[in-house]
C-alpha positions in Angstrom: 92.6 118.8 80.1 94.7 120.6 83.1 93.6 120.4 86.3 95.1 122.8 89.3 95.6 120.3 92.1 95.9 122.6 95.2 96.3 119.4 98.0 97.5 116.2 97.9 97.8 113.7 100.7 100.1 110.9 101.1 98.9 107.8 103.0 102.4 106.2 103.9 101.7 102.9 106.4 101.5 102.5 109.3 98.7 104.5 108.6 100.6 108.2 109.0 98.8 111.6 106.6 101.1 113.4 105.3 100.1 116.5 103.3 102.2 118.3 100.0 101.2 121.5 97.7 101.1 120.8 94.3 100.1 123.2 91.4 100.4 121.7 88.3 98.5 120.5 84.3 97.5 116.7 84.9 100.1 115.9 82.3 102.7 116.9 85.1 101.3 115.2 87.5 102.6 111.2 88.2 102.6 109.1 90.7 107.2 109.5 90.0 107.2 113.2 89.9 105.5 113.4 93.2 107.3 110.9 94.4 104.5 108.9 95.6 104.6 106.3 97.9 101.4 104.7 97.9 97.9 106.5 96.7 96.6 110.5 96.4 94.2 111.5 98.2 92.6 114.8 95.6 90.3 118.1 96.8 87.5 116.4 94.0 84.3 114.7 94.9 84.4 113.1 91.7 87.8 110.8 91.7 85.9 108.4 88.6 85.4 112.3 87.2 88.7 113.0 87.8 90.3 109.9 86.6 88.4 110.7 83.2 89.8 114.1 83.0 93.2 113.0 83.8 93.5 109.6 82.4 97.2 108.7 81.2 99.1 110.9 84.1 97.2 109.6 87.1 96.7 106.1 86.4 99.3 104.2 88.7 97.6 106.4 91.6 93.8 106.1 90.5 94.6 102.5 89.7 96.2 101.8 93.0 93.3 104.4 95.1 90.7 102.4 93.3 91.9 98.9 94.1 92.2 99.8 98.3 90.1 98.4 100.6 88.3 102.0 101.5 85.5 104.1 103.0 85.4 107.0 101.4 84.8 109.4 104.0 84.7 113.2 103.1 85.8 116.4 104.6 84.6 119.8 103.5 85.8 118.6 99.7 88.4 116.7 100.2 87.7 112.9 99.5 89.7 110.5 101.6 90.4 106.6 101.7 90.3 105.9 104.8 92.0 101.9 105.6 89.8 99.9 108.5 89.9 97.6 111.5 89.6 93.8 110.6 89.6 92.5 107.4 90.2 94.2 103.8 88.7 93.4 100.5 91.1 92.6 98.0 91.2 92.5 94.1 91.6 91.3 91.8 89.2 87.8 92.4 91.0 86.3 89.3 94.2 85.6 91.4 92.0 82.8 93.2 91.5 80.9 90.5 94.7 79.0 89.3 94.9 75.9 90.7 98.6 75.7 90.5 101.4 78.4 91.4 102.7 80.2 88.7 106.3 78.9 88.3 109.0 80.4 86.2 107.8 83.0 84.3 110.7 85.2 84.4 114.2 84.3 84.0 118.0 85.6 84.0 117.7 86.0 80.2 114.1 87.8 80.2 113.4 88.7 83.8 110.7 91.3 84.8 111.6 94.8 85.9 109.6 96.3 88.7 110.3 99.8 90.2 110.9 99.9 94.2 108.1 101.9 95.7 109.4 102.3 99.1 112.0 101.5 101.5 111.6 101.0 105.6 113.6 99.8 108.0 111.8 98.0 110.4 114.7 96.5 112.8 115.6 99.2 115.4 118.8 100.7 116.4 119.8 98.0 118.7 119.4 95.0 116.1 122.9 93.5 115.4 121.7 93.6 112.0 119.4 96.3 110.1 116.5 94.9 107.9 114.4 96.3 105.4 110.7 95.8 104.4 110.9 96.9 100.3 108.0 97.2 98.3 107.9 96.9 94.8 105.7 98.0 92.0 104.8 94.8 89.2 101.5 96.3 88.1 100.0 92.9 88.0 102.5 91.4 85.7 104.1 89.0 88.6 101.5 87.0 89.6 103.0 84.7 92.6 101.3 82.8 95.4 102.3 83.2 99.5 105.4 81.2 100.3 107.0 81.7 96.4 110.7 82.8 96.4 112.2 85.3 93.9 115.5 85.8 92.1 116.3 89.6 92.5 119.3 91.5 90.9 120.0 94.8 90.1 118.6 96.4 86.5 121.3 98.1 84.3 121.2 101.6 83.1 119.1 100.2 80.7 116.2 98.7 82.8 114.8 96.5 79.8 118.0 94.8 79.5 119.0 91.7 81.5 120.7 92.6 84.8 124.2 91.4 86.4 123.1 87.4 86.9 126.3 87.2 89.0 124.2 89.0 91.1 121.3 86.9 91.2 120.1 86.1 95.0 116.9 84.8 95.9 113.9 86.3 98.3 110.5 85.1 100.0 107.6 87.1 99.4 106.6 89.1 102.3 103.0 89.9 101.2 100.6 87.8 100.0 99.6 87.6 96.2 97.2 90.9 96.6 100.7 93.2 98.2 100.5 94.9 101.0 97.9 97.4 99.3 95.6 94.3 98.5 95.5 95.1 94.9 97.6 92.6 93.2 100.1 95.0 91.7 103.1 94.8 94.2 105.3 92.3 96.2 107.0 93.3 99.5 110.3 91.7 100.5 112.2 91.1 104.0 115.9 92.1 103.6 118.7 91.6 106.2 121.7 93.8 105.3 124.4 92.3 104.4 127.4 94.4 102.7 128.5 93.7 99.4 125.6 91.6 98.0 122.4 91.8 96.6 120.5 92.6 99.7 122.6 95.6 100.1 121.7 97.1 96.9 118.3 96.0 97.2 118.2 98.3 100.9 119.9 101.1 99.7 117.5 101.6 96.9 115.1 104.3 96.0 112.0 104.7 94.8 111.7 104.8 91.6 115.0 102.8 91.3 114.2 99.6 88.8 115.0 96.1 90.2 114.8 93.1 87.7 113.1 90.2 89.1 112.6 86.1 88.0 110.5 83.6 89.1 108.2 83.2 91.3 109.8 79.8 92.0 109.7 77.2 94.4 106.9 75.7 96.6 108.0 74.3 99.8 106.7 77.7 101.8 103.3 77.1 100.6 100.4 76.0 102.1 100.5 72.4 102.3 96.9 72.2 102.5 94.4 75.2 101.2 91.5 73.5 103.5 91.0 76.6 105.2 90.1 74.3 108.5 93.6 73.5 108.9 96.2 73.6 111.0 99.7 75.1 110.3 102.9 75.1 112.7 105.1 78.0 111.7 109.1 78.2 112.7 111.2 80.8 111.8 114.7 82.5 112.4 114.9 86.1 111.1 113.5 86.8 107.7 112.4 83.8 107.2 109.3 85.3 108.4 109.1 86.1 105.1 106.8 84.2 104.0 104.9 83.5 107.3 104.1 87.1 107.3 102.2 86.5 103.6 100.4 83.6 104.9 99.6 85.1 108.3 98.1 88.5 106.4 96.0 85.8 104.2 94.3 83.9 107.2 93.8 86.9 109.6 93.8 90.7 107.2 92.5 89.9 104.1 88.7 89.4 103.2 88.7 86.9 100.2 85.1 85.5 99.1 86.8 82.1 98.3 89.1 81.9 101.2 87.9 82.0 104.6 90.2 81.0 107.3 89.0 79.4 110.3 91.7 76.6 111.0 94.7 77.4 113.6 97.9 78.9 113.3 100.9 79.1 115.3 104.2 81.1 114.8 107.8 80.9 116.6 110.0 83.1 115.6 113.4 83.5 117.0 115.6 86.9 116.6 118.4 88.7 118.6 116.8 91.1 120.7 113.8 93.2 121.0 115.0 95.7 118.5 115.3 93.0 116.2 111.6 92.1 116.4 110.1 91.8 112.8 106.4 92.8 111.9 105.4 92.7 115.9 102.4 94.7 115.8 101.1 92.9 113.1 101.3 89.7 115.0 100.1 90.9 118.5 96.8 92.3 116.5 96.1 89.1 114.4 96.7 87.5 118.1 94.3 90.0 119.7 91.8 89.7 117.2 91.8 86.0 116.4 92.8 84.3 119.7 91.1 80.8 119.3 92.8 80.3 115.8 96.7 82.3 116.2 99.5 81.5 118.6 102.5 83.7 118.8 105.7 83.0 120.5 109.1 84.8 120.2 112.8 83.5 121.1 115.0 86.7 122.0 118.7 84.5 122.0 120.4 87.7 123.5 117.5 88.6 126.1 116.4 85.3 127.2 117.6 82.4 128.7 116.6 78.5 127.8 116.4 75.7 130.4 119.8 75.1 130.7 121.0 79.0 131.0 122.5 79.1 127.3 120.5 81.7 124.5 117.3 81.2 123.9 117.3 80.1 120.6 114.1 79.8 118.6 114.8 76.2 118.7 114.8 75.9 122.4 111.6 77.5 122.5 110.2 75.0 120.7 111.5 72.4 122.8 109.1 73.5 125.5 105.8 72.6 123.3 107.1 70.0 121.1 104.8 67.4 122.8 101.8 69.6 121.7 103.3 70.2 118.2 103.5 66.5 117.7 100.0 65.6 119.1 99.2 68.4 116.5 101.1 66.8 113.6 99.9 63.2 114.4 96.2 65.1 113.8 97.3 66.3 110.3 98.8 69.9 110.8 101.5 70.6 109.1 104.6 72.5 110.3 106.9 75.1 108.0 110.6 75.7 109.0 112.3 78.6 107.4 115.6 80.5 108.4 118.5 79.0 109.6 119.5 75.4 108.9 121.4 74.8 112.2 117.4 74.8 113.9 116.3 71.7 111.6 117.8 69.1 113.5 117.1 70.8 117.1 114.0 70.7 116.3 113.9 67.1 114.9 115.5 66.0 118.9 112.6 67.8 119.9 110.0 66.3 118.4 111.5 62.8 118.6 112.0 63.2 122.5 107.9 63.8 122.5 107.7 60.4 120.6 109.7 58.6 122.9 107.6 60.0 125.3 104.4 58.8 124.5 106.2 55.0 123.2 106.1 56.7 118.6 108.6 56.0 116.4 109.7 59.7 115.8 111.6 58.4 112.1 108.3 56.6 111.6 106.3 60.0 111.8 108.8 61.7 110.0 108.9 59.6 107.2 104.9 60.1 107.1 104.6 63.9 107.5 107.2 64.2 104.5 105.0 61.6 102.6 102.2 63.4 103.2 103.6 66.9 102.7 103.1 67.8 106.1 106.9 68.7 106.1 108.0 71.2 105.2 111.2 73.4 105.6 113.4 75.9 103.2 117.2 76.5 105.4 120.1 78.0 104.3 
């Protein structure tokens, strides 16, 4: 049953080969002792051979490789998964078919234990704050649906053991219900720093460090509307782009039989500064690639000024197409607000000013949109 594995390649995102020497029996072999950070790349032309021959220490790997969106392109003998352009098949199909968010299937007193895959940083070094994009491992065991919030806190020694609950903080999904290696066995979370909680524990991990999870709760973040014709108004302050991002890679990255998306979209995100940009690229590509269906505006409150010469607060940039939004909203779009509480009601003059412009009732239409599910926010 050994098997001498003389290369192994790491695919680490965004899309970066790394290679390692290994030289060891399959039963050595794991996705922990290699510290792997998401799928092997093996000098076989076989890999359903190989996973055959090595069944039990290369599952997690196989089972992660086999569940990619891939070409399998080869060089010399070496087989490589190469990730494409556009949109990626995910798996599996059966996370379509509920026709109501899973809600609560973890608690404090039996929560689920996932083990942290990887850890980036994805602010730069001029943020005020640093913020993390952490990936966990749930092996399919954590179903949750784009927009769902989780309670996280730290495992004991003991991972199958309740956790600290005084600990408990809660986190939007990042990813969509496939993770962002479309294969239904991980959730990715946004994490601002912030010393002596949760989050910091959560951005100093490890991988391979265990992280006890409950939920997936709550529903205001999701779709208010799965008619993939749509339209949806996304505002958010720092990580709440949370769950924007999950909906976003839903709409415009992945290929889902069941779910085409063909309605219109439209972020605003504010953050500090330009080092403080969150998931960038991916937005400029989904914008470059899908122009008639995703807008993309940014609010840099130390870098830009709004009409008046103050910040430019994510809020103010709104301000400046709140006629449209309304229009938009009077047509059955709904609109999302998530970060910072202190935009709700900025944004609320906003849209009331458009009213009064065009002789609405602005508490009429709000009264409506909330009535209707249209409105939708999550502050703190």
């Amino acid at each position: 049953m050994a098997l001498l594995l003389t290369q192994v390649y790491l695919f680490i995102p965004p899309y970066v080969w790394f290679k390692v020497s290994a030289a060891a029996t399959s039963s050595l072999v794991s996705d922990r002792s290699l510290k792997l950070r998401t799928f092997l790349l093996l000098k076989t032309t076989n890999l359903s051979s190989f996973e055959k021959r090595a069944p039990s220490a290369m599952a997690f790997s196989i089972g992660v490789l086999q569940r990619l969106p891939t070409r399998v392109a080869t060089a010399g003998r070496i087989v490589c998964a190469v990730p494409q352009g556009g949109k990626v098949p995910v798996a599996p199909s059966e996370l379509e078919h509920a026709m109501r968010p899973p809600t609560n299937l973890y608690t404090v007193d039996s929560p689920h234990t996932a083990t942290v895959l990887s850890v980036k940083k994805i602010s730069g070094s001029n943020a005020p704050a640093e913020t993390y994009h952490i990936v966990l491992v749930h092996d399919g065991s954590f179903p949750h649906w784009e927009g769902q919030v989780f309670g996280v806190m730290p495992a004991p020694e003991n991972p199958f053991e309740p956790g600290d609950t005084e600990m408990l903080r809660y986190f939007s999904g990042a990813s969509s219900r496939y993770g962002d290696y479309f294969n239904g066995r991980t959730v990715s979370l946004c994490v601002r720093l912030v010393p002596g909680t949760t989050s910091e524990i959560l951005c100093n991990s490890k991988p391979g460090d265990k992280i006890q999870l409950t939920g997936p709760t709550r529903e205001a973040m999701i779709l208010g509307d799965n008619n993939t014709n749509a339209t949806h108004i996304f505002v958010a302050t720092g990580t709440g782009i949370a769950p924007f991002r999950a909906h976003l890679g839903r709409f415009f990255k992945e290929n889902i039989p069941t779910f085409t998306f063909a309605g219109h979209a439209w972020l605003f995100h504010g953050v500090s500064n330009e080092d403080s940009k969150l998931y960038n690229h991916e937005f400029i590509q989904y914008r470059k690639e899908y122009p008639e269906n995703f807008r993309y505006d940014i609010a840099l409150s130390r870098e830009q000024k709004n009409s008046s010469g103050g910040k430019m607060y994510v809020q103010d940039l709104f301000r400046r197409h709140a006629t449209e939004v309304l229009v938009m909203l009077l047509k059955g779009a709904y609109i999302y607000l998530a970060g910072r509480k202190d935009m709700v009601t900025p944004i609320e003059d906003a849209l009331r000013d458009a009213a009064t412009e065009i002789d609405k009732d602005w508490d009429g239409i709000l009264a409506t949109l909330k009535k209707n599910n249209q409105w939708r926010v999550e502050v703190y």
